[in-house]
C-alpha positions, 0 to 999 in steps of 0.5 A: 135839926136846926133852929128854924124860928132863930135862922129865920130872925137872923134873915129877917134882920139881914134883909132876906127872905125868911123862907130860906130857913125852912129849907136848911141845907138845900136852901138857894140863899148860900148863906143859909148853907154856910151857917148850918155847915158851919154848925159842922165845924166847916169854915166858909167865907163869902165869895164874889161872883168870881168865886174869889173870897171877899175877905183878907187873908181868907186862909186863915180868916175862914170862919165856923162862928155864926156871928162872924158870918151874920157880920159878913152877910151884913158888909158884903153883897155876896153872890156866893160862899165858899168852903175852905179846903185843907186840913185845919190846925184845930182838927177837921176840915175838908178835902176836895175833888172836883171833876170838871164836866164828862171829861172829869167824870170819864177820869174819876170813872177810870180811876175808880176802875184801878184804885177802887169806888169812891165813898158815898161822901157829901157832894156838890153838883156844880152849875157850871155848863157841861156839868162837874161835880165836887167829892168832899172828904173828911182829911187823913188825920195825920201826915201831909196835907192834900194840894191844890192843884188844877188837873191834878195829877192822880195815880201817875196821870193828869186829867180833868179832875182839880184837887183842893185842900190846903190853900184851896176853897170851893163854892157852896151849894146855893151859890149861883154859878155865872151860867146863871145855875146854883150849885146844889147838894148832889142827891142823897149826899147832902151833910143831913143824907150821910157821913163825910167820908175819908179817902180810901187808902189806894185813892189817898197814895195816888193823890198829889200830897203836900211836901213843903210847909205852908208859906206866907207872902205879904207885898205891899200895893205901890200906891194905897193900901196894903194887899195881902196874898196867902199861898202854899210857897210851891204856887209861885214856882210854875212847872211839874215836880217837887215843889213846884205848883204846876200852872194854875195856882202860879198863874193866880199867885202872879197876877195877884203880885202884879195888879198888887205891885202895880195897881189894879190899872195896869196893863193886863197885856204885860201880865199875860205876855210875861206869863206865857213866857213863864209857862212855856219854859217851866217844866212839865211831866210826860203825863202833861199833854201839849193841849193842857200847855196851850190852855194855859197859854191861850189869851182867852185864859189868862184874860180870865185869870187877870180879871179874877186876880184884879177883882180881888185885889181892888176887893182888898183896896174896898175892905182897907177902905171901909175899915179906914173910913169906919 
């Protein structure tokens, strides 16, 4: 049980309603959420309403310390918090499924009918349209790490079901989803309601796993100050196969690099043409379908993406900025 009267002050000073704290875990403040999750040893970060981490070098900055949190509650007008996913070098962390809308439950359905039922494990119902649910698991101690990966590819196929561990994150419930929902702790599987499970052994062999070490990039913006990218190095090469990081993760890579290379004002139509170019060319698995490709590919997409990584860079600009500025 945690301390009420002592969340409480700490809202009060941060200039939230003190209500929250009451109710812990299902609060709709994330931020009360990150706290108590991070009485569990699980790093969080804020996260804007991109769901894009407001801190630098987030991969290795996530924090379980309570004071480091109140900091950042304190700097940032956060939206949301987010988990980081992947193994942790201390032991602990948490692996992550998310199955996007029917599409991704009728997939997870389907894999639980050849490679058995998932855990009962804490899971998030996510706010977005069409529904979506998140599994966290507690990760194998041992061997390689768990990819990110949109659309992973699980048991031989891909299908609507996104996997996220190292390099990864994923928003916490209470964060509010831009549908305007909150994500919210799925019923009966809140940390408080049960244990974080480990994979089942034939679900742990079917999964993308890592299997090159992590990787470190650092680019310098052209004009202003530094802006620091952290990927797994498979996400920068487009395409199926080994080392490879299939297409979402590279296309986040790149555009980061080229609103960080040149500016956040450039012009996102030289991006996203390029882009297309890249994603066309790269290889792809049979399981991969010509729809999947050409969602990638469409305009509407990659505006997206753009948006996301151009937020974030200029969000590394405002920290420089605060931090020079005192």
């Amino acid at each position: 049980m945690h301390d009420v009267e002592r969340l409480e002050t700490a809202l009060r000073a941060l200039g939230i309603d003190p209500r929250h704290a009451a109710d812990g875990l299902r609060a709709l403040n994330p931020f009360v959420v990150a706290v108590l999750l991070a009485e569990h040893g699980i790093r969080v970060m804020p996260s804007n309403k991109h769901k894009i981490p407001k801190i630098k070098n987030w991969q290795n900055d996530a924090s379980d310390d309570p004071a480091q949190l109140v900091r950042w509650q304190a700097r940032f007008t956060s939206p949301c918090w987010s988990v980081l996913a992947g193994r942790y070098p201390e032991g602990g962390g948490v692996w992550i499924l998310d199955e996007d809308d029917l599409a991704g439950r009728e997939r997870r359905e389907e894999l639980e009918g050849e490679l058995g039922p998932l855990p009962q494990t804490w899971s998030v119902v996510s706010g977005r349209e069409g529904g979506g649910r998140h599994y966290w698991f507690a990760p194998a101690p041992e061997g390689p790490d768990l990819k990110t990966v949109a659309h992973a590819m699980i048991a031989g196929q891909r299908g609507r079901i996104d996997q996220r561990g190292r390099g990864g994150h994923a928003v916490l419930p209470g964060s509010r989803h831009k549908s305007g929902r909150r994500y919210a702790w799925a019923p009966g599987c809140a940390p408080d309601e049960c244990e974080l499970a480990p994979l089942p052994p034939s679900w742990l062999a079917a999964l993308d796993m890592a299997d090159t070490p992590a990787m470190r990039s650092e680019r310098r913006v052209s004009s202003g100050p530094r802006a620091r990218i952290e990927h797994d190095g498979s996400n920068r090469v487009f395409g199926d196969g080994p080392g490879r990081g299939g297409f979402n993760g590279p296309i986040y890579y790149w555009s980061c690099w080229f609103f960080g290379e040149y500016g956040t004002d450039a012009n996102a139509a030289d991006l996203i043409a390029w882009l297309q170019t890249k994603i066309e060319s790269a290889p792809r698995d049979p399981g991969r379908s010509d729809s999947d490709i050409a969602r990638y590919t469409s305009d509407s997409y990659l505006r997206e993406q753009a948006v996301c990584a151009r937020d974030y860079i200029e969000n590394q600009e405002d920290m420089y900025g605060l931090q020079q500025n005192g």
